[in-house]
C-alpha positions in Angstrom: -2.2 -86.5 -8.2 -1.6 -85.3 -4.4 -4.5 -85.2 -1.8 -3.1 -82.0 -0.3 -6.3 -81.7 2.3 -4.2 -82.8 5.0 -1.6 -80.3 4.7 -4.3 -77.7 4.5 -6.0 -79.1 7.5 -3.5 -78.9 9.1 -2.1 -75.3 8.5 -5.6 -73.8 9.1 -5.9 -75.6 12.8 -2.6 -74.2 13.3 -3.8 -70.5 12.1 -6.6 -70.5 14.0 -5.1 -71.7 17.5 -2.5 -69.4 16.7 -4.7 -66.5 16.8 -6.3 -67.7 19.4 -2.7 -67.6 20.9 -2.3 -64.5 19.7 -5.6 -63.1 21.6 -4.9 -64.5 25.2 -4.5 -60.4 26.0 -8.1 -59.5 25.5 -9.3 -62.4 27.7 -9.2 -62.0 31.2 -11.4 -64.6 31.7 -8.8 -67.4 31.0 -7.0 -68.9 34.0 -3.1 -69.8 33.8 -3.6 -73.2 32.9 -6.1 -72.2 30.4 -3.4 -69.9 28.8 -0.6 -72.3 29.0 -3.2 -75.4 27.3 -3.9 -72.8 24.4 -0.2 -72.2 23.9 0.8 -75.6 24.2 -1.8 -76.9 21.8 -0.5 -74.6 19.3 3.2 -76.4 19.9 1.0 -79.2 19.1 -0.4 -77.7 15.8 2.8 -76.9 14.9 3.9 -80.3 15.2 1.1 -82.0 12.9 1.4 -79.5 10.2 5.1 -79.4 10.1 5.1 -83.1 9.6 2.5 -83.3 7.4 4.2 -80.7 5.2 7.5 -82.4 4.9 5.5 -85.6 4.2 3.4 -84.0 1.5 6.4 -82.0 0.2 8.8 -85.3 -0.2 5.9 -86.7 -2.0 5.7 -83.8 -4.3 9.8 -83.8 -5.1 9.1 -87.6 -6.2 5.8 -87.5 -7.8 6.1 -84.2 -9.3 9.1 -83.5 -10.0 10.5 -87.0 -10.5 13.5 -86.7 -8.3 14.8 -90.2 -8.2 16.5 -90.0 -4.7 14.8 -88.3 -1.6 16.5 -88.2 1.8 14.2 -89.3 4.7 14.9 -86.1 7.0 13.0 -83.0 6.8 16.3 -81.4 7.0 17.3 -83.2 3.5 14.4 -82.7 2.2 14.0 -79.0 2.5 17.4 -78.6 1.2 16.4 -80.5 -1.6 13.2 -78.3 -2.3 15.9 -75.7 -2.0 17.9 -76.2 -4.8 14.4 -76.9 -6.9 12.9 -73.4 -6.0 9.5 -74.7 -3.8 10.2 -73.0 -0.9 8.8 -69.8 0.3 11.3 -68.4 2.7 14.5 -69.0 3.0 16.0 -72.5 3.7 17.7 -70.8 6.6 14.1 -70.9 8.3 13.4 -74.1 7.0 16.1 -75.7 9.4 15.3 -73.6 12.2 12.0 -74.7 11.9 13.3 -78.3 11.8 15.4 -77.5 14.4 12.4 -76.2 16.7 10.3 -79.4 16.0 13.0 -81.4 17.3 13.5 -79.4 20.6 9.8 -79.7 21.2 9.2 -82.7 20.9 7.4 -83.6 24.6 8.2 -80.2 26.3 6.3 -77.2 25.9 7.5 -75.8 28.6 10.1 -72.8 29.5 12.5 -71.4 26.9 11.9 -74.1 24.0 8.4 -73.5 24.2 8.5 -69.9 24.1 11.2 -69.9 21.1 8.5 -72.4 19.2 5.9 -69.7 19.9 8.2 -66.7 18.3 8.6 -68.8 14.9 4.9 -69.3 14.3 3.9 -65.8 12.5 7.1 -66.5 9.8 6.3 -70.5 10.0 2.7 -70.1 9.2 3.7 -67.1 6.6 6.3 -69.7 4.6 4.1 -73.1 5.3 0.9 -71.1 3.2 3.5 -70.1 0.4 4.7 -73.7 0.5 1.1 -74.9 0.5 0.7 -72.5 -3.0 3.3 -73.7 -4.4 2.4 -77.6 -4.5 -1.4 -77.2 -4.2 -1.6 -74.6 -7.0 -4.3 -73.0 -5.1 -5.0 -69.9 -3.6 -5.0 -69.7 0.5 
């Protein structure tokens, strides 16, 4: 049986900096840097979970399922859950998702950064349906 308290870990950090991301408006308090750490840590968040939740989702394709042969690249592997009907979402987002992970990898700054930040709402959105899916449990 898979441990899935990882993957949930990890999406709820990423929920909850996100909102705190999300509420930077109503905080005048904050200085720039402070706004730009709460932003980049949610890059980070997004990091960990995403790679936890190809991790735990490759897992599930062999464990699970019992598919014999699993690529070793998000990207394969999403298209893989794809074709077996796991993913919430389309598999369109899946690889821009994959595609965002890559480009921030060390730099949350500028454009990259920003285009990270726009995916989050639909990333968090598929990654709790995903979560569902395997777990079999309610978010």
């Amino acid at each position: 049986m898979i441990d899935y308290d990882k993957f949930e870990k990890s999406l709820k950090h990423l929920e909850a900096q996100y909102g705190n991301y999300r509420n930077l408006g109503e905080r005048d308090s904050l200085t720039d840097l402070d706004r730009e750490a709460i932003a980049e840590s949610v890059i980070q968040r997004f990091e960990t979970c995403y790679d936890t939740l190809w991790k735990h989702l490759k897992r599930y394709l062999f464990e699970e399922l019992g598919v014999p042969e699993i690529p070793n690249s998000p990207k394969g592997v999403f298209r893989l859950a794809n074709e077996n009907h796991l993913l919430a979402g389309s598999i369109d987002h899946w690889l821009h998702y994959a595609d965002a992970r890559v480009s921030t990898a060390h730099d949350y700054s500028g454009e990259k950064a920003k285009a990270c930040l726009e995916l989050m709402t639909d990333f968090i959105d598929d990654a709790i349906g995903l979560y569902q899916t395997l777990s079999g449990k309610s978010w």
